[in-house]
C-alpha positions as CSV (number, residue, x, y, z in Angstrom):
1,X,0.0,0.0,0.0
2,X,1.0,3.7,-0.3
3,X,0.3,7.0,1.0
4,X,-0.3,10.1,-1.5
5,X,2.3,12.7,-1.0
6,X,-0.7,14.9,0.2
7,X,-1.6,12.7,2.8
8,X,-4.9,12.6,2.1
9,X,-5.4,9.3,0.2
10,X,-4.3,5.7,0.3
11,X,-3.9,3.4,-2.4
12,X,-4.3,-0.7,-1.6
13,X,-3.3,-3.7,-3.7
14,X,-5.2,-6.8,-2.7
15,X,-5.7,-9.7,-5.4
16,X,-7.1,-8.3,-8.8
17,X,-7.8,-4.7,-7.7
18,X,-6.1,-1.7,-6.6
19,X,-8.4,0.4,-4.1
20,X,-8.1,3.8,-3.3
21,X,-9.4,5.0,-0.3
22,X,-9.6,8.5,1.2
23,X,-8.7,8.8,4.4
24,X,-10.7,12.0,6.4
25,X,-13.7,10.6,6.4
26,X,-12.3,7.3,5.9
27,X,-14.0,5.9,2.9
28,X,-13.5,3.6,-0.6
29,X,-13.5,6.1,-3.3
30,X,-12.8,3.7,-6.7
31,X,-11.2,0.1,-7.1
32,X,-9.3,-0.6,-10.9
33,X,-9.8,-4.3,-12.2
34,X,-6.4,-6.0,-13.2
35,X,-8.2,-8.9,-15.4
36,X,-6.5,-12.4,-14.2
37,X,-3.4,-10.6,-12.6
38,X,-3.4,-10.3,-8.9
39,X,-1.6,-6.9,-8.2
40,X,1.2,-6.4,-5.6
41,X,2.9,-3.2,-5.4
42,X,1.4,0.2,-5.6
43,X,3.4,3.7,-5.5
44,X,2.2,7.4,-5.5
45,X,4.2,9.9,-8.0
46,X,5.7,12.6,-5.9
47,X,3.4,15.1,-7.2
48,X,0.2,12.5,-6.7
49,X,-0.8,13.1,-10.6
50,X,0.4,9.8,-10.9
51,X,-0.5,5.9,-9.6
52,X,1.6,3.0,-10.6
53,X,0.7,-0.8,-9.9
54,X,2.7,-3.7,-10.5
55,X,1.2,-7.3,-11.5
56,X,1.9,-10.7,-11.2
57,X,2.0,-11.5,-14.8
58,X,4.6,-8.9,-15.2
59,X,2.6,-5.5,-16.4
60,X,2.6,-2.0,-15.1
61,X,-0.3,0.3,-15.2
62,X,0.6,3.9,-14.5
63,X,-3.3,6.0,-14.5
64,X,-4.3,9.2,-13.3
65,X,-5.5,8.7,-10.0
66,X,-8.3,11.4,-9.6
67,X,-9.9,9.9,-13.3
68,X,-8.7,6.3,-13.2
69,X,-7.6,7.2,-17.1
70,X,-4.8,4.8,-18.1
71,X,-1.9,6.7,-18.8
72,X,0.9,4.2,-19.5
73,X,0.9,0.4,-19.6
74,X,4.0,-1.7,-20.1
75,X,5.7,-5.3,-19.5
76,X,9.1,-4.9,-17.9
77,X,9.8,-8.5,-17.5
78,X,7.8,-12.0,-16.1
79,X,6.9,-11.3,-12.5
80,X,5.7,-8.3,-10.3
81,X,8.6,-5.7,-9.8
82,X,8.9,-3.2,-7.2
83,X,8.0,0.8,-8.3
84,X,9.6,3.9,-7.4
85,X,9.1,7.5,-8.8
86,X,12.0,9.9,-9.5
87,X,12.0,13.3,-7.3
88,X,10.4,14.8,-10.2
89,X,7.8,12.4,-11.4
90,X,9.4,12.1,-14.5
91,X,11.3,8.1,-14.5
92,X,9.6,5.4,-12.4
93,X,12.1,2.9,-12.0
94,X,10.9,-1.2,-11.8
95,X,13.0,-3.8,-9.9
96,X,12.7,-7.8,-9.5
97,X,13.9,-11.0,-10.1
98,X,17.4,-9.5,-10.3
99,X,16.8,-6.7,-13.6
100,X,16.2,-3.0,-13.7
101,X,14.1,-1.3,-15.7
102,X,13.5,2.6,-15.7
103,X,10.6,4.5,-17.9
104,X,10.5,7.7,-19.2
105,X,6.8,8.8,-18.1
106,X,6.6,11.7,-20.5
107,X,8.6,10.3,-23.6
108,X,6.6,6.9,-22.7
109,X,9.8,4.8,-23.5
110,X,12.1,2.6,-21.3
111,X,15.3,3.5,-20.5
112,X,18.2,0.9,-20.4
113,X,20.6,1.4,-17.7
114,X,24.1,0.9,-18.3
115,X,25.9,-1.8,-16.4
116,X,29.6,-2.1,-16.0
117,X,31.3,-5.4,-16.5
């Protein structure tokens, strides 16, 4: 689960949803489907215009959290990976099962890090 950066919602991942809820009055506010895929991590953008979720079968959703809008969807690799925005909302890096990926949220393309031998 994860906490906005304002505070004032939280985001859940439990089996084949993501849930946010707000939290003063606590109170489910809209749930996204994932299909088959159960989903397992979830991470606000810094400046909470943006919601990523990580899946099972390998895919990431990025949306809009106030719409629900789907703003980016890609497969990394097989397997959920962990999510973590850059300072400036831009690059949301995804870990797991040993590779690194990192997107380019506004250019919409991955980025391959460079590894030394």
């Amino acid at each position: 689960m994860a906490f906005s950066p304002d505070g004032k919602t939280l985001a859940t991942a439990d089996d084949k949803e993501v849930t946010l809820w707000d939290l003063a009055p606590l109170a489910r506010r809209s749930a996204f489907k994932s299909g088959s895929a159960d989903c397992c991590t979830v991470a606000f953008s810094p400046d909470g215009k943006l919601l990523a979720a990580s899946y099972d079968d390998g895919r990431v959703i990025v949306r809009d959290p106030q719409s629900g809008k789907e703003r980016l969807s890609f497969k990394p690799f097989d397997g959920y990976g962990y999510l973590s925005f850059s300072p400036d909302s831009r690059l949301l890096a995804v870990s797991g099962g040993g590779s690194l990926v990192i997107w380019d949220l506004l250019a919409g393309k991955e980025i391959t890090p460079h590894s030394d031998p």
